[in-house]
PDB file with one MODEL, atoms N, CA, C and O in Angstrom:
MODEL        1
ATOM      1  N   UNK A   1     -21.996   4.017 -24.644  1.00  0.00           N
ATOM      2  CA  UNK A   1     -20.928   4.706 -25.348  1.00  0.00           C
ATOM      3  C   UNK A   1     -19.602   4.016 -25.035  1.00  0.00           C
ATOM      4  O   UNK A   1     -19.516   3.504 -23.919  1.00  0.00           O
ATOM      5  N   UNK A   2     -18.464   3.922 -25.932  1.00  0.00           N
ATOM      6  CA  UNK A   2     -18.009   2.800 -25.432  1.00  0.00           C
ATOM      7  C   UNK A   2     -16.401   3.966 -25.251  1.00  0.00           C
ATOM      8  O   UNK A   2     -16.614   5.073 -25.745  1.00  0.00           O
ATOM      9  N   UNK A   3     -15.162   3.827 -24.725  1.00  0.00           N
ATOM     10  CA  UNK A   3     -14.397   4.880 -24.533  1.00  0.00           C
ATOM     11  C   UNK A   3     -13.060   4.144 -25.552  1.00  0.00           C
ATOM     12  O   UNK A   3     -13.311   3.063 -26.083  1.00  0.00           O
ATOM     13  N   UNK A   4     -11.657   4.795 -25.779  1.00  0.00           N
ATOM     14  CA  UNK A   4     -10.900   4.475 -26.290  1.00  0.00           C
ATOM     15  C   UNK A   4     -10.283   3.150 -26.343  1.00  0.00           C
ATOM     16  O   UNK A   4      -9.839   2.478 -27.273  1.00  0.00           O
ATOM     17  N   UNK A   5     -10.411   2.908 -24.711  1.00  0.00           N
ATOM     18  CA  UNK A   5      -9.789   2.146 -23.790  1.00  0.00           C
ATOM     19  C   UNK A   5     -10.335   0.833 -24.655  1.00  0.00           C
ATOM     20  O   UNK A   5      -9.628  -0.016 -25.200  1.00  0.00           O
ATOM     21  N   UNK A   6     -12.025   0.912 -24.626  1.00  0.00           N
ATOM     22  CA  UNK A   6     -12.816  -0.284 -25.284  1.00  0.00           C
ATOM     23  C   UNK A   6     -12.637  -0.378 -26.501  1.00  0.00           C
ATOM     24  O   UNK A   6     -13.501  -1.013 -27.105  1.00  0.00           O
ATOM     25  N   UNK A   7     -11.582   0.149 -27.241  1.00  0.00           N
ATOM     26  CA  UNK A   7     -12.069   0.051 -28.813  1.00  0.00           C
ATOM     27  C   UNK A   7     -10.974  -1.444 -28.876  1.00  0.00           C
ATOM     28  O   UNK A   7     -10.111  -1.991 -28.189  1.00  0.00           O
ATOM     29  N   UNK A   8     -11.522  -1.579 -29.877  1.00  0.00           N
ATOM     30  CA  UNK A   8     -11.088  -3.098 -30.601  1.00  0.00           C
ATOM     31  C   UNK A   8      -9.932  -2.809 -31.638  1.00  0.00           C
ATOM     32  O   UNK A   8     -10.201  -2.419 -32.774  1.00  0.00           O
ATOM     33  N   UNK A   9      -8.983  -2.960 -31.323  1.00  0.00           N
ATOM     34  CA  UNK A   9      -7.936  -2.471 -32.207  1.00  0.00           C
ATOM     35  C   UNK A   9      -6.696  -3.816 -32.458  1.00  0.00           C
ATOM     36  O   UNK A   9      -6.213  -4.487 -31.545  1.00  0.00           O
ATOM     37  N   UNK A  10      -6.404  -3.945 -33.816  1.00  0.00           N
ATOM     38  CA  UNK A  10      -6.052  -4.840 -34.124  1.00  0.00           C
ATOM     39  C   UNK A  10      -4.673  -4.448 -35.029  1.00  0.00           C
ATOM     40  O   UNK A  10      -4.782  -3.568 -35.883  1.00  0.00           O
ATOM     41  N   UNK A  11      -3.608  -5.003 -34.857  1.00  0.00           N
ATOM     42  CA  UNK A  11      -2.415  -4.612 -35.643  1.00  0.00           C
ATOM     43  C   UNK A  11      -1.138  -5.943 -35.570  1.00  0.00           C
ATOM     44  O   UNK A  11      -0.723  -6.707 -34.699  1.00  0.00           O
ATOM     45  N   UNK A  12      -0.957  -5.780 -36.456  1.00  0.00           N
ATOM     46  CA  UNK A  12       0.313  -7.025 -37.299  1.00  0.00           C
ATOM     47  C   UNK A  12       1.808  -6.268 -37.063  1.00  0.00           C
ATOM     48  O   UNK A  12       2.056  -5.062 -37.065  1.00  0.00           O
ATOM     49  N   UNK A  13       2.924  -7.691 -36.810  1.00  0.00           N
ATOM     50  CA  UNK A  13       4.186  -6.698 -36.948  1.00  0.00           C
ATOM     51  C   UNK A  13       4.862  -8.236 -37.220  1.00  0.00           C
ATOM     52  O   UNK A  13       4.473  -9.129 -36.467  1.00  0.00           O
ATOM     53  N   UNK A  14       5.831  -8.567 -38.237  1.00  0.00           N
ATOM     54  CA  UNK A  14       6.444  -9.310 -38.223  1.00  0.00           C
ATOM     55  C   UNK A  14       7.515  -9.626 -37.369  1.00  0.00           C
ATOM     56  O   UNK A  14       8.223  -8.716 -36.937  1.00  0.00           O
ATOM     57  N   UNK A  15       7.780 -11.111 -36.992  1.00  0.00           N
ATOM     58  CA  UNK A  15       9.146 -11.656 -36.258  1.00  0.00           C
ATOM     59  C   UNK A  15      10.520 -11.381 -37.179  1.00  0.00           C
ATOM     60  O   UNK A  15      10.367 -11.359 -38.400  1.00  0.00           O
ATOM     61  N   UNK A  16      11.636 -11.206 -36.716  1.00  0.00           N
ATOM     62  CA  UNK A  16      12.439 -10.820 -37.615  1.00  0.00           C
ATOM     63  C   UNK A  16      13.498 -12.498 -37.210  1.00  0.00           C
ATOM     64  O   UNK A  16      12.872 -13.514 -36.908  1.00  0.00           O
ATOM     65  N   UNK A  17      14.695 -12.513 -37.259  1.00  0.00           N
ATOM     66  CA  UNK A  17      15.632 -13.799 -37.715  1.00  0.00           C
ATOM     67  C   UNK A  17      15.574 -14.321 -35.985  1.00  0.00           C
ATOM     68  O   UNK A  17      15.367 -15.462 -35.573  1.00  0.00           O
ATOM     69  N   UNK A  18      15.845 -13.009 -35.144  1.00  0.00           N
ATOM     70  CA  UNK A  18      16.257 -13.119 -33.788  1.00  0.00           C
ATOM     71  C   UNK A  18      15.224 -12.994 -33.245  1.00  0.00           C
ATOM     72  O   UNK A  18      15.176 -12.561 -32.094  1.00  0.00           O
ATOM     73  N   UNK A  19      14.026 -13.375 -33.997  1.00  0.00           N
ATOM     74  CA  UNK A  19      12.243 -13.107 -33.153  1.00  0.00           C
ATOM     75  C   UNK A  19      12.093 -12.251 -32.653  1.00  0.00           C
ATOM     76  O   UNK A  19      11.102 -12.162 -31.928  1.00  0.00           O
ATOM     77  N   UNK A  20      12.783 -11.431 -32.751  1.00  0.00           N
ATOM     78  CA  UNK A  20      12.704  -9.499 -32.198  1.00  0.00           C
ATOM     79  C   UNK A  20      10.937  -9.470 -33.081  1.00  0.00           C
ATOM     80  O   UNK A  20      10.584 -10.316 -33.902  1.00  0.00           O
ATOM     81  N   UNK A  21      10.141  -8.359 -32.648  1.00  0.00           N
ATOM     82  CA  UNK A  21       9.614  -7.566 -33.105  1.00  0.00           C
ATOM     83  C   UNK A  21       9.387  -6.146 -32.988  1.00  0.00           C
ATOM     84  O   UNK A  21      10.224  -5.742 -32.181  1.00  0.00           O
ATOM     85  N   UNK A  22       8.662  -5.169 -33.397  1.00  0.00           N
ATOM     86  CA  UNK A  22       8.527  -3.978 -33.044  1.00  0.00           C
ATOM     87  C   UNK A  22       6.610  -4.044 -32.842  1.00  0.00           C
ATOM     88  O   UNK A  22       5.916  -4.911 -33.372  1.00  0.00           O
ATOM     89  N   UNK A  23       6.065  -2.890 -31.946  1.00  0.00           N
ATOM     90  CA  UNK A  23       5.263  -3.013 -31.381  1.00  0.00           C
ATOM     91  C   UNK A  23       4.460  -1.893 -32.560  1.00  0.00           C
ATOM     92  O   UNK A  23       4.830  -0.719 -32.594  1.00  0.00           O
ATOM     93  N   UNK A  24       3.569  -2.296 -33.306  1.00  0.00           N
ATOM     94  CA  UNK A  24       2.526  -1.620 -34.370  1.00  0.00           C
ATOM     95  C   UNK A  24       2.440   0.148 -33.721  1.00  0.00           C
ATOM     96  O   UNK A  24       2.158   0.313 -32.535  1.00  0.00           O
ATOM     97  N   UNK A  25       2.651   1.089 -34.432  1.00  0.00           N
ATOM     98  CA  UNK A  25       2.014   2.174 -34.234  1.00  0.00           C
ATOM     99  C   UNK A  25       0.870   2.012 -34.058  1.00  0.00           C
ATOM    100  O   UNK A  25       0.730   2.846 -33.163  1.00  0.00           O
ATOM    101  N   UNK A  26      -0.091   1.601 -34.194  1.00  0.00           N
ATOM    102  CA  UNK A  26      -1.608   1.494 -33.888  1.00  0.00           C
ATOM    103  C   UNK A  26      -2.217   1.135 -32.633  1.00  0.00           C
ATOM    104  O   UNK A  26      -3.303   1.455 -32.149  1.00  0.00           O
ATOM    105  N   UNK A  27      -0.861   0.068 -32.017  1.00  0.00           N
ATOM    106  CA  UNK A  27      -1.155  -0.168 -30.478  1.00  0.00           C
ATOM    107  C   UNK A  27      -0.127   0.963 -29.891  1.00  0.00           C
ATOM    108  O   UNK A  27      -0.883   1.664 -29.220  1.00  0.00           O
ATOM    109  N   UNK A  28       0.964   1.428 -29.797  1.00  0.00           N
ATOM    110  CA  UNK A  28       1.586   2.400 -29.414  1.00  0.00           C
ATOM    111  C   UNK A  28       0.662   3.509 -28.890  1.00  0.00           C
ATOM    112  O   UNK A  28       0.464   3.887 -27.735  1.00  0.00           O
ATOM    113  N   UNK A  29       0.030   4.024 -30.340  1.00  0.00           N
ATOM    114  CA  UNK A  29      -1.166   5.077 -30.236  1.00  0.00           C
ATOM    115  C   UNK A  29      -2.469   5.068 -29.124  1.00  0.00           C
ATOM    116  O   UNK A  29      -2.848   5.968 -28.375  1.00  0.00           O
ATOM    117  N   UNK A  30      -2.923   3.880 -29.294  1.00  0.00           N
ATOM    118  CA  UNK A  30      -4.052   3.316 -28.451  1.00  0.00           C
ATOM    119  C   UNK A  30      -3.441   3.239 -26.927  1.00  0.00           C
ATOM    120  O   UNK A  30      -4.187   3.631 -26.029  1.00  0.00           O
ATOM    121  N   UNK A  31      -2.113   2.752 -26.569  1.00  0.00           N
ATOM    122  CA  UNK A  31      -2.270   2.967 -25.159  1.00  0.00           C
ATOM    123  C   UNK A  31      -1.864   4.220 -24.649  1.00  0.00           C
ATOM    124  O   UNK A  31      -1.661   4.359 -23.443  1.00  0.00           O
ATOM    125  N   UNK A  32      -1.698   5.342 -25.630  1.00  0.00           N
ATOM    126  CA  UNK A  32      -1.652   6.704 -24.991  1.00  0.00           C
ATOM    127  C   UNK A  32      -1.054   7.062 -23.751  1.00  0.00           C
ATOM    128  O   UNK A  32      -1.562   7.481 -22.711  1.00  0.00           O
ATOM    129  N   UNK A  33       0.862   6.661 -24.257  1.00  0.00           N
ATOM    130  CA  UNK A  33       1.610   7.419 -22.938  1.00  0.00           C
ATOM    131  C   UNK A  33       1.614   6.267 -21.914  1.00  0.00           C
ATOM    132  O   UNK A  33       1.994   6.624 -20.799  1.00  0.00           O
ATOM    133  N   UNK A  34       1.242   4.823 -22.048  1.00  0.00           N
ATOM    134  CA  UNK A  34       0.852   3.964 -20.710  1.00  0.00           C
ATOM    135  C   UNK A  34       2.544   2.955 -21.486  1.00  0.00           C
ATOM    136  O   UNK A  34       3.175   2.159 -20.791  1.00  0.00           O
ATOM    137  N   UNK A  35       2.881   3.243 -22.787  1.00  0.00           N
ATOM    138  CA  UNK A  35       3.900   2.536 -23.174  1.00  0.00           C
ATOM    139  C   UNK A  35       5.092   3.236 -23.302  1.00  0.00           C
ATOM    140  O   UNK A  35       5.059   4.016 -24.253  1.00  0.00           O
ATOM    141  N   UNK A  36       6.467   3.232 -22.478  1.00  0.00           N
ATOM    142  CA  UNK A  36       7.703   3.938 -22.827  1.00  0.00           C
ATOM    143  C   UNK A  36       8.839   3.558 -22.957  1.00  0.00           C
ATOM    144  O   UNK A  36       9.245   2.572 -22.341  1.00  0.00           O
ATOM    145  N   UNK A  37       9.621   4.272 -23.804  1.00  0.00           N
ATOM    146  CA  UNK A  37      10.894   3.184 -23.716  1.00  0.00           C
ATOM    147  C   UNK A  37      11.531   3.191 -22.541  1.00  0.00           C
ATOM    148  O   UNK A  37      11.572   4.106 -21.718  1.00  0.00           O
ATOM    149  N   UNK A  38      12.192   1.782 -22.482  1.00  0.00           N
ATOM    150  CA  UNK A  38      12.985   1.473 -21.201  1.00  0.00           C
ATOM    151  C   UNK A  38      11.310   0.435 -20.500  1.00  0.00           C
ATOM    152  O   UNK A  38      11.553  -0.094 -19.416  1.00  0.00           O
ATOM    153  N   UNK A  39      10.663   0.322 -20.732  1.00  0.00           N
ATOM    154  CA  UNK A  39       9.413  -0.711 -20.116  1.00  0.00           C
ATOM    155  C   UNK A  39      10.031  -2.192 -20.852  1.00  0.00           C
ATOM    156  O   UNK A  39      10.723  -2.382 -21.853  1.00  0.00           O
ATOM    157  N   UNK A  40       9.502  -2.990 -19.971  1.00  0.00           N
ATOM    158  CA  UNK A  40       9.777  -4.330 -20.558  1.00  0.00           C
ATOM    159  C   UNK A  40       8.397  -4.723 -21.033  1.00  0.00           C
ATOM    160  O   UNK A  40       7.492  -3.906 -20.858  1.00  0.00           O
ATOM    161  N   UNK A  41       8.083  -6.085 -21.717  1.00  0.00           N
ATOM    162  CA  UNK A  41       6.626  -6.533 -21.955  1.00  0.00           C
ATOM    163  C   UNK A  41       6.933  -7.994 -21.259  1.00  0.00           C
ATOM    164  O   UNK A  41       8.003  -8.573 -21.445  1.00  0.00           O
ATOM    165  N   UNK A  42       5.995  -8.468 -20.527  1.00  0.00           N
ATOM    166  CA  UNK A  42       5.793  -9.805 -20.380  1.00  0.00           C
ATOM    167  C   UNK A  42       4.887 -10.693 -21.447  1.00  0.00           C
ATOM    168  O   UNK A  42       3.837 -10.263 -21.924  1.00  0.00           O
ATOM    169  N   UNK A  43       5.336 -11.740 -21.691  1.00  0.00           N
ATOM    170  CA  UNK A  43       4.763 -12.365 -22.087  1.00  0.00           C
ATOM    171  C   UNK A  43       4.039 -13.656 -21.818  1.00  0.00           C
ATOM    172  O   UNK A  43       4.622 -14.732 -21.953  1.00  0.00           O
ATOM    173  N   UNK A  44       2.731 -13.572 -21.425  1.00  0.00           N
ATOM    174  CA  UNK A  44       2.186 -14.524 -20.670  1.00  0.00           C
ATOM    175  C   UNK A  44       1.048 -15.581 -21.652  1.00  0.00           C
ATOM    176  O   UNK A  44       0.201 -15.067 -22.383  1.00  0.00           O
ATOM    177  N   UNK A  45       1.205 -17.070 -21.516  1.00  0.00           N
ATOM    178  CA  UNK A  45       0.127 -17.984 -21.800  1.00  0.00           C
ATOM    179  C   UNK A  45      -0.710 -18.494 -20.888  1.00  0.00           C
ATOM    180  O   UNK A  45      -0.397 -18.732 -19.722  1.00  0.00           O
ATOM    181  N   UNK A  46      -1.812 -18.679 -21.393  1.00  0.00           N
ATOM    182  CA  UNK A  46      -2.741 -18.843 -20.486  1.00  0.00           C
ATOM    183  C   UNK A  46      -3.875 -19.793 -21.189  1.00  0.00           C
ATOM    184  O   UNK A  46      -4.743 -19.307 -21.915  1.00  0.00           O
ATOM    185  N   UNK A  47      -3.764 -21.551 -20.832  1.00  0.00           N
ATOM    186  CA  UNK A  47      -4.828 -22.204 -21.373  1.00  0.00           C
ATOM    187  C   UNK A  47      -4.437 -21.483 -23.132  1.00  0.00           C
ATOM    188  O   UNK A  47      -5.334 -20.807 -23.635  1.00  0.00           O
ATOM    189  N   UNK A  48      -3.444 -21.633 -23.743  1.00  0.00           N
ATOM    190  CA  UNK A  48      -3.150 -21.496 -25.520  1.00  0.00           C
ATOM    191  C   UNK A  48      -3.565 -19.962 -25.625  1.00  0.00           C
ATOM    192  O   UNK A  48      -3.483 -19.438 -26.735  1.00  0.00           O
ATOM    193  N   UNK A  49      -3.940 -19.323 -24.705  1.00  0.00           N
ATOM    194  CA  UNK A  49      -4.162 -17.727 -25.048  1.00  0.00           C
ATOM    195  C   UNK A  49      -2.995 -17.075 -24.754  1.00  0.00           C
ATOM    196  O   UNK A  49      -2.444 -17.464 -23.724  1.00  0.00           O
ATOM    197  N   UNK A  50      -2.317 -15.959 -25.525  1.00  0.00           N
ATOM    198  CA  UNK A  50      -1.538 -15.516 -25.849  1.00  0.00           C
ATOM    199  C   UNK A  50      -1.841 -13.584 -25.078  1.00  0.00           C
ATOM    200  O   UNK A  50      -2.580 -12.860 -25.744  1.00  0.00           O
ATOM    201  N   UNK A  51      -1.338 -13.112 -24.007  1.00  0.00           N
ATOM    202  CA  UNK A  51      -1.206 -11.928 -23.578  1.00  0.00           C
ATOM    203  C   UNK A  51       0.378 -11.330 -23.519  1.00  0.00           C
ATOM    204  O   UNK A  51       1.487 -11.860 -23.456  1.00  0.00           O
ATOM    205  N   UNK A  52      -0.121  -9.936 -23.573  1.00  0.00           N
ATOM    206  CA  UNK A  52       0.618  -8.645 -22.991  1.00  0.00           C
ATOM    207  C   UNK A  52       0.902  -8.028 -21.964  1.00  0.00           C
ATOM    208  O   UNK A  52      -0.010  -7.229 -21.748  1.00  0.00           O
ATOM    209  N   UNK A  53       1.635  -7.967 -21.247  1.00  0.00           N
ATOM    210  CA  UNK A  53       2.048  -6.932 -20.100  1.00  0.00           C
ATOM    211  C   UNK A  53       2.863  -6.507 -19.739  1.00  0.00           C
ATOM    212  O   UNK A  53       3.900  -7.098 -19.436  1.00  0.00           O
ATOM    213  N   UNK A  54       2.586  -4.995 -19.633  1.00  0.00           N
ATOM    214  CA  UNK A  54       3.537  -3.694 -19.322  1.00  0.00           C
ATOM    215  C   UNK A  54       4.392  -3.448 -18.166  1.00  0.00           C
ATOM    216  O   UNK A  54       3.976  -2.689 -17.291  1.00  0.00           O
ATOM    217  N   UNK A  55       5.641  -4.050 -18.048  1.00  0.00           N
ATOM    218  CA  UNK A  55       6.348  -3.800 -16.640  1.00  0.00           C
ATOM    219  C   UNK A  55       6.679  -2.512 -16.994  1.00  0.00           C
ATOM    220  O   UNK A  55       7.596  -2.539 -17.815  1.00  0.00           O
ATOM    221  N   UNK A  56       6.369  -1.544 -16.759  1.00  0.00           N
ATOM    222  CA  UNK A  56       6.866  -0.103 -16.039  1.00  0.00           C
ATOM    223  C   UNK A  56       8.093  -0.311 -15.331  1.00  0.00           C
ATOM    224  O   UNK A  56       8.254  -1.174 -14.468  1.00  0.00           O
ATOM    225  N   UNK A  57       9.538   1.068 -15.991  1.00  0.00           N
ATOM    226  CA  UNK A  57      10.692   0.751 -15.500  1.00  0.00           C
ATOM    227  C   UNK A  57      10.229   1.625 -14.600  1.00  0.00           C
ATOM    228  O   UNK A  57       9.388   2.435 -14.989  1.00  0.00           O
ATOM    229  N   UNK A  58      10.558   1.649 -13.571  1.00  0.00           N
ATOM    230  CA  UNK A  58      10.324   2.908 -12.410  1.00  0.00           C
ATOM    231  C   UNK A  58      11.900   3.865 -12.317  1.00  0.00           C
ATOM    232  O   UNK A  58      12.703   3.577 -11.430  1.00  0.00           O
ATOM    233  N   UNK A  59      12.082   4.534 -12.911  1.00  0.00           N
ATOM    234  CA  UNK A  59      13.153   5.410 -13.062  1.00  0.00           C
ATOM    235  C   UNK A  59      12.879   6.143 -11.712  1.00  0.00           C
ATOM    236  O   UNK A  59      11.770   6.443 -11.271  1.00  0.00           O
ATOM    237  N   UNK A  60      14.125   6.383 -11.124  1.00  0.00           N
ATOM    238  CA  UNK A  60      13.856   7.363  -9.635  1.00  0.00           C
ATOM    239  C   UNK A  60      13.541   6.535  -8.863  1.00  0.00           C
ATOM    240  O   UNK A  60      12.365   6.398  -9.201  1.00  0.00           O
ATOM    241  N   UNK A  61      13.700   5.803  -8.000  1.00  0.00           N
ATOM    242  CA  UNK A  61      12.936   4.759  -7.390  1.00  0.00           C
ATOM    243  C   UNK A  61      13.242   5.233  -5.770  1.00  0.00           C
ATOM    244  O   UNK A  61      12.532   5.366  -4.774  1.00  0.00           O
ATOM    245  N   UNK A  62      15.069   5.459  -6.145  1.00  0.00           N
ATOM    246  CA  UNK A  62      15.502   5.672  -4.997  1.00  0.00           C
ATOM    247  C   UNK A  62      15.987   7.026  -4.663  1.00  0.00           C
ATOM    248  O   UNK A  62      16.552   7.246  -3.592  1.00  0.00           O
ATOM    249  N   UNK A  63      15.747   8.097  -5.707  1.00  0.00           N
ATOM    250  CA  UNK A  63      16.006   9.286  -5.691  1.00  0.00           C
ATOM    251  C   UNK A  63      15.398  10.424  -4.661  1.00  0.00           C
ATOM    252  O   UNK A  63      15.236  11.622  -4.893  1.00  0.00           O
ATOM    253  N   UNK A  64      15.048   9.532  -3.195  1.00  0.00           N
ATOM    254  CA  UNK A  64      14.660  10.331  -1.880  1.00  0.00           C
ATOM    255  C   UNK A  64      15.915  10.062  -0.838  1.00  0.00           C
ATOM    256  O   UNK A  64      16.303  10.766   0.095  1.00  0.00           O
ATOM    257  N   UNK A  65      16.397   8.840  -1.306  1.00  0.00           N
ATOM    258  CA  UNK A  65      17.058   8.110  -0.081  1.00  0.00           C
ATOM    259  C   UNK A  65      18.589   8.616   0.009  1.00  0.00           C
ATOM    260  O   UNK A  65      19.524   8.626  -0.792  1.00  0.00           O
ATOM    261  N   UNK A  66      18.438   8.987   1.202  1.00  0.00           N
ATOM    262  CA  UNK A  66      19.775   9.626   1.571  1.00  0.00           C
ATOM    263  C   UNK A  66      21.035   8.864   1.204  1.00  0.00           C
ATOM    264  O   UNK A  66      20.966   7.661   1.454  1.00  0.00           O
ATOM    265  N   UNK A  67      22.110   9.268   0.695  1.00  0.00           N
ATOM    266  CA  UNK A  67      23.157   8.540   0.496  1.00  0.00           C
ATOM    267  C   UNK A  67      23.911   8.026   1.852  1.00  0.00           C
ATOM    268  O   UNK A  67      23.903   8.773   2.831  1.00  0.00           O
ATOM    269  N   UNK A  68      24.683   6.521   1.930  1.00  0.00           N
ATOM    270  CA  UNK A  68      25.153   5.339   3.283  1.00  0.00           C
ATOM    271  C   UNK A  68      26.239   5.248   2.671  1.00  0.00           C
ATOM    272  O   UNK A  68      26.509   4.576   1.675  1.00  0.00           O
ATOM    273  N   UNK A  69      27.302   6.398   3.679  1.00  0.00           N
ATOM    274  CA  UNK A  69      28.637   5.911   3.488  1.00  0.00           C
ATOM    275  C   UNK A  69      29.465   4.477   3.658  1.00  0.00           C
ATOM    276  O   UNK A  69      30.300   4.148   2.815  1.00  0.00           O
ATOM    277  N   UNK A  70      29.172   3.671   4.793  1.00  0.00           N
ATOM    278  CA  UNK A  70      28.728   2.873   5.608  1.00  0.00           C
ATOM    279  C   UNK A  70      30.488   3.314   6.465  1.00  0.00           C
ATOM    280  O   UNK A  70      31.043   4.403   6.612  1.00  0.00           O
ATOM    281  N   UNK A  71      30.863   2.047   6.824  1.00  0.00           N
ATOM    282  CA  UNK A  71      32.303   2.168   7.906  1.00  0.00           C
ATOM    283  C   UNK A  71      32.972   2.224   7.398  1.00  0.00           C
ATOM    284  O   UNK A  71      33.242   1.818   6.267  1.00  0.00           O
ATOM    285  N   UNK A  72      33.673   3.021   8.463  1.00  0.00           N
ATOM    286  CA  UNK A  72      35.405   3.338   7.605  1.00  0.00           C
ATOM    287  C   UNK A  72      36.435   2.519   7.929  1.00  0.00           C
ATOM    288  O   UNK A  72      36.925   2.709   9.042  1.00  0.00           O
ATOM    289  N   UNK A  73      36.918   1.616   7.223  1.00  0.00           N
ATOM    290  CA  UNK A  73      38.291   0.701   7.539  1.00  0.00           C
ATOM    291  C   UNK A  73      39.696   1.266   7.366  1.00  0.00           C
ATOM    292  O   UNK A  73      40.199   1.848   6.405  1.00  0.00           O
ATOM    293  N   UNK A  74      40.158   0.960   8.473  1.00  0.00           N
ATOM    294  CA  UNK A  74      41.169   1.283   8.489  1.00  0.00           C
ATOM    295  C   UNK A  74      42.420   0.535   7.962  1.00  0.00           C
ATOM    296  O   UNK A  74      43.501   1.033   8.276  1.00  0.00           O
ATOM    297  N   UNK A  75      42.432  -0.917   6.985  1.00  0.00           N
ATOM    298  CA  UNK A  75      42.428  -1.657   6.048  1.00  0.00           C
ATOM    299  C   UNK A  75      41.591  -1.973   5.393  1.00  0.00           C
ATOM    300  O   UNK A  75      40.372  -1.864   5.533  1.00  0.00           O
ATOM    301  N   UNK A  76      42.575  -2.662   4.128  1.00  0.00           N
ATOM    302  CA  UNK A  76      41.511  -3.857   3.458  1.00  0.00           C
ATOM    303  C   UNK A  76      41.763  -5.416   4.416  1.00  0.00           C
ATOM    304  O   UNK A  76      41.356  -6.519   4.053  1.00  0.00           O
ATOM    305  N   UNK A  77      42.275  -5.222   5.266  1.00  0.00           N
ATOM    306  CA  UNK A  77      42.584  -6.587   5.572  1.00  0.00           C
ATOM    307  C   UNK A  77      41.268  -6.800   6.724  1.00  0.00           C
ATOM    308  O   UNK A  77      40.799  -7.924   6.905  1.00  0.00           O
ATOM    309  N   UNK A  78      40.655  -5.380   7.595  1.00  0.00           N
ATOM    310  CA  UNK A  78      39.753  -5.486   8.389  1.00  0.00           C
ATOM    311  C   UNK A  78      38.768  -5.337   7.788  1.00  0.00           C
ATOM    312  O   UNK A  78      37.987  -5.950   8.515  1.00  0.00           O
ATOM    313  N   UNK A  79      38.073  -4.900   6.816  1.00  0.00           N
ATOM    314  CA  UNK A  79      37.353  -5.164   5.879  1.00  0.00           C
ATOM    315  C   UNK A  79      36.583  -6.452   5.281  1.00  0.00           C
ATOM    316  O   UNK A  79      35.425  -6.614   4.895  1.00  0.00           O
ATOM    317  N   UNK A  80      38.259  -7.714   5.406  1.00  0.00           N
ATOM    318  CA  UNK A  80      38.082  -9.032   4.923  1.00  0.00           C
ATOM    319  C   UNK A  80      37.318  -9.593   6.125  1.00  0.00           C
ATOM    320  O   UNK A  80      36.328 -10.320   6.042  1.00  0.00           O
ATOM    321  N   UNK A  81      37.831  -9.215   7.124  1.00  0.00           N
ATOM    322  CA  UNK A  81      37.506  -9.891   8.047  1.00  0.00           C
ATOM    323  C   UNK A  81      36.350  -9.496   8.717  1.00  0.00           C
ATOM    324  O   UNK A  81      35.869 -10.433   9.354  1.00  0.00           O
ATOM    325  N   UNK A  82      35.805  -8.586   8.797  1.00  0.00           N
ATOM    326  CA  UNK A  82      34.466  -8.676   8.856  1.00  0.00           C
ATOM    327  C   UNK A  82      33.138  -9.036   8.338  1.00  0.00           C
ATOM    328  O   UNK A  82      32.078  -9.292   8.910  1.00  0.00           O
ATOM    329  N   UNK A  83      33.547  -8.977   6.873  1.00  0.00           N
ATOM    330  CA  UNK A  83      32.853  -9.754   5.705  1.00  0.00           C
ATOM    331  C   UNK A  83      33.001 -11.385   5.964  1.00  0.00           C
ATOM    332  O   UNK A  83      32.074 -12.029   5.473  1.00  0.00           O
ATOM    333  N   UNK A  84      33.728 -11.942   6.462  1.00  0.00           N
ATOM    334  CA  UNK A  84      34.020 -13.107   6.844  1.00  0.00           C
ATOM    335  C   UNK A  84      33.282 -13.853   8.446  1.00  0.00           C
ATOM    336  O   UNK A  84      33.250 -15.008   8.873  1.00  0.00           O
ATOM    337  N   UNK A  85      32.880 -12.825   8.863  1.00  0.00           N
ATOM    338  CA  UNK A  85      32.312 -13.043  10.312  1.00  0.00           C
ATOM    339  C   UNK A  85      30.735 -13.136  10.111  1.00  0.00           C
ATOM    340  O   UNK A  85      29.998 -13.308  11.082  1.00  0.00           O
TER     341      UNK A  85
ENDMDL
END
């Protein structure tokens, strides 16, 4: 029995002036929620074969981590100078 995942699905989308394209509703559909906006796609060759892949933006990444006031200067001139050391 073969599952969604396995189906053979095939879809066309033209290059536009700026080689932009848009990604077929038909593959949209098929990866069910695994594609969102704000994801990038890689585009990889391999030996003249032509692939896809999904960088996932990770939104929240750092939304545990306590906020780092860091030191308090008592200029900008001690400031310079520690950046300088």
């Amino acid at each position: 029995m073969s599952s969604e995942s396995d189906a053979h699905i095939e879809a066309e989308s033209t290059i536009n002036d700026s080689y932009g394209t848009t990604i077929p509703a038909e593959i949209r559909n098929a990866l069910d929620d695994t594609l969102e906006p704000g994801d990038t796609v890689r585009w990889v060759i391999v030996d003249g074969d032509l692939s896809l892949e999904i960088v996932h933006e990770r939104y929240g990444a750092f939304e545990d981590v306590e906020p780092f006031d860091g030191p308090a200067w008592d200029s900008e001139t001690a400031a310079e100078s520690a950046w300088s050391e």
